[in-house]
C-alpha positions as CSV (number, residue, x, y, z in Angstrom):
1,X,55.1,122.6,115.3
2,X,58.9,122.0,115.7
3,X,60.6,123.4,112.0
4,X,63.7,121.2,111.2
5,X,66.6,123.1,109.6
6,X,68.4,121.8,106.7
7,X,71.5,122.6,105.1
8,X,72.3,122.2,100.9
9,X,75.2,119.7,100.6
10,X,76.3,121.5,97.5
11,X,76.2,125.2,98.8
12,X,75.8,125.3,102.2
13,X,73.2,127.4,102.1
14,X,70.3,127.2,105.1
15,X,67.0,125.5,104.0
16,X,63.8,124.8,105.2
17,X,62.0,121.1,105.1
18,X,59.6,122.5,102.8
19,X,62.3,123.6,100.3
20,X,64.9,120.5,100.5
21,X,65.7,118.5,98.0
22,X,66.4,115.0,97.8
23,X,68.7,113.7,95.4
24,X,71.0,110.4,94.5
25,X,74.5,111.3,93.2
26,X,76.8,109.0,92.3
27,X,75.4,106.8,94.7
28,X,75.0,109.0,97.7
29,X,72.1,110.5,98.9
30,X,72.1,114.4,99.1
31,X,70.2,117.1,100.5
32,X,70.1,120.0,97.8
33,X,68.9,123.9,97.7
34,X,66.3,124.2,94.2
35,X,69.3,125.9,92.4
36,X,71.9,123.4,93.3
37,X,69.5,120.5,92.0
38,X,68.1,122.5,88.9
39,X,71.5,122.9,88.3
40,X,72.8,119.3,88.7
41,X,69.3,117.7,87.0
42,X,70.3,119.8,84.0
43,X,73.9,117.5,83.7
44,X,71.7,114.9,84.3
45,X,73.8,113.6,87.3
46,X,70.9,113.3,89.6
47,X,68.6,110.7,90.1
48,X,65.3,110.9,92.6
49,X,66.3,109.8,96.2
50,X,64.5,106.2,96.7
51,X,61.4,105.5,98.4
52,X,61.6,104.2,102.1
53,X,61.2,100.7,100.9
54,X,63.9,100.7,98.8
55,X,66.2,102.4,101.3
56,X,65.1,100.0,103.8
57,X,66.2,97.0,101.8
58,X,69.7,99.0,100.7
59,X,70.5,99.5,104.7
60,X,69.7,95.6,105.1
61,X,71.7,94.4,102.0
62,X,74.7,97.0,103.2
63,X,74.4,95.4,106.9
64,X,75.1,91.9,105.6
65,X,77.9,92.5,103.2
66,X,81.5,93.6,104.8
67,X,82.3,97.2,104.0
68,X,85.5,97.0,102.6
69,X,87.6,100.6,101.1
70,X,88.3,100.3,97.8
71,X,91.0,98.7,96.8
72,X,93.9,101.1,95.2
73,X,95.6,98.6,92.6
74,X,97.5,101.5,90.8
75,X,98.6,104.8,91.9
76,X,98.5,107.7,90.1
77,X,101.4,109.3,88.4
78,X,101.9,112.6,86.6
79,X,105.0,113.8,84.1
80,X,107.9,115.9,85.9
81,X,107.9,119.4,84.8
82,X,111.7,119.3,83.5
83,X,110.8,115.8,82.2
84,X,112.3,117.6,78.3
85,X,116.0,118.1,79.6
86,X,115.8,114.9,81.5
87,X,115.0,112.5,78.0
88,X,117.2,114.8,76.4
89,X,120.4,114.5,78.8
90,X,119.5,110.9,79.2
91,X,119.9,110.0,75.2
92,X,122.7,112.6,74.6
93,X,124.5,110.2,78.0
94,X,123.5,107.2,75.8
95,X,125.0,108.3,73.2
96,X,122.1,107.7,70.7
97,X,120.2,110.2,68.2
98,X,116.9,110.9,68.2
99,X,116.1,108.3,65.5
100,X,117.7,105.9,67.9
101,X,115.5,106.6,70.5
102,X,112.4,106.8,68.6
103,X,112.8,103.4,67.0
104,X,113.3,102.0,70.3
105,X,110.5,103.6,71.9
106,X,108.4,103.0,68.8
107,X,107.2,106.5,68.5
108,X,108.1,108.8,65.6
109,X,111.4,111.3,65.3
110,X,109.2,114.4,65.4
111,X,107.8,113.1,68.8
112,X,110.8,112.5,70.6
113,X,111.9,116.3,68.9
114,X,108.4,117.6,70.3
115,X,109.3,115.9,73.7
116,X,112.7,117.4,74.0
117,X,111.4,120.7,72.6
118,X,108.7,120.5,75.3
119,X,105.8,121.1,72.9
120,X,104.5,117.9,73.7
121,X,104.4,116.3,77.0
122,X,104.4,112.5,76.9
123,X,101.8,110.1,78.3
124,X,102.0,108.4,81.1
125,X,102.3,105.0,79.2
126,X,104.8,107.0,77.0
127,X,107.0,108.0,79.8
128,X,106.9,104.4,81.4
129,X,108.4,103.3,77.9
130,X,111.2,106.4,78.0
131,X,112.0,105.7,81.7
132,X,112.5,102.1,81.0
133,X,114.8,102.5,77.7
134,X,116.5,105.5,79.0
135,X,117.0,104.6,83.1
136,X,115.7,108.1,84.4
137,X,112.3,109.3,86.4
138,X,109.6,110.9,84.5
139,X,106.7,110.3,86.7
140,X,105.8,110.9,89.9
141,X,102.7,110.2,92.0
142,X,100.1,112.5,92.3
143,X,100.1,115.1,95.6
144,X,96.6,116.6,95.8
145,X,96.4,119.5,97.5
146,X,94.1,122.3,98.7
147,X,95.3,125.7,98.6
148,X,95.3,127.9,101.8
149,X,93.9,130.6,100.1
150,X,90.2,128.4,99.6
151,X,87.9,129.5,101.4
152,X,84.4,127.8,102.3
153,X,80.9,129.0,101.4
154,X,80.0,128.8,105.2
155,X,83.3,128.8,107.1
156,X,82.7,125.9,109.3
157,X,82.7,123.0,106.8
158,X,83.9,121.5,103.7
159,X,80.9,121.0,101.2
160,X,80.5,119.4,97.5
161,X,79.9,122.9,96.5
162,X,83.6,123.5,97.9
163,X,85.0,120.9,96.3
164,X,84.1,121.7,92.7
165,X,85.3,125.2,93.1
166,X,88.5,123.6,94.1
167,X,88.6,121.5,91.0
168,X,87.1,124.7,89.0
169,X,90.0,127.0,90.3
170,X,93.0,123.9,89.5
171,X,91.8,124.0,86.2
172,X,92.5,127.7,85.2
């Protein structure tokens, strides 16, 4: 009999039938390796992949409705890096103190000092106030990027695996 070769989603690694997992995460159904769905069953992320019934009646509710992307109402913004000399300039242009600044913001003196000091980086909704009151550009959108340097657990694809060592590695 004809042996059907699977590969882990997570890992990449080669599998037999015998030893693939089925799994739903986050909605999508996933073919895991033992190890990679011991070790997501332990977060308890995964749910057991649904009969055939029930993924009958998920293809036939999915080829009735429109798929549509999801919509993107906000982007995402981080603080500039230099975003301390840029409050700082900005107020010292304006001609105001600190307490000025605070009592228009409605944060405290020793956080617009901790902001200028760079000991504390503002929020986002924090720096929406400051860019406002002060006319400069704190935030900017989000660039994600993955480094050259990555390199994949089989070389010929991009797995899940892959990604969370991505997201492990931008942590550090």
């Amino acid at each position: 009999m004809y042996e059907v070769s699977y590969y882990c989603e997570m890992c990449g690694r080669e599998l037999d039938q015998r030893e693939a997992k089925k799994a739903m995460v986050e909605g999508s159904l996933l073919i895991l390796c033992p190890s990679c769905y011991q070790r997501l069953s332990k977060h308890s992320v995964v749910k057991e992949a649904p009969d055939k019934t029930t993924q009958k009646k998920e293809k036939a509710r999915a080829k009735q409705a429109p798929v549509r992307p999801p919509s993107r109402k906000a982007e995402e913004y981080e603080v500039v890096e230099d975003y301390a000399v840029r409050v700082k300039s900005a107020r010292e242009k304006l001609g105001w103190s600190q307490e000025v600044l605070a009592q228009k913001v409605g944060e405290s003196v020793n956080t617009i000092k901790r902001i200028e000091s760079s000991k504390l980086k503002p929020s986002i909704e924090l720096a929406k106030k400051l860019e406002k009151i002060l006319g400069v550009k704190l935030l900017e959108p989000i660039v994600e990027e993955i480094g050259e340097a990555h390199t994949m657990s089989r070389g010929e694809y991009l797995t899940i695996g892959d990604l969370i060592n991505i997201d492990e590695y931008k942590k550090r």
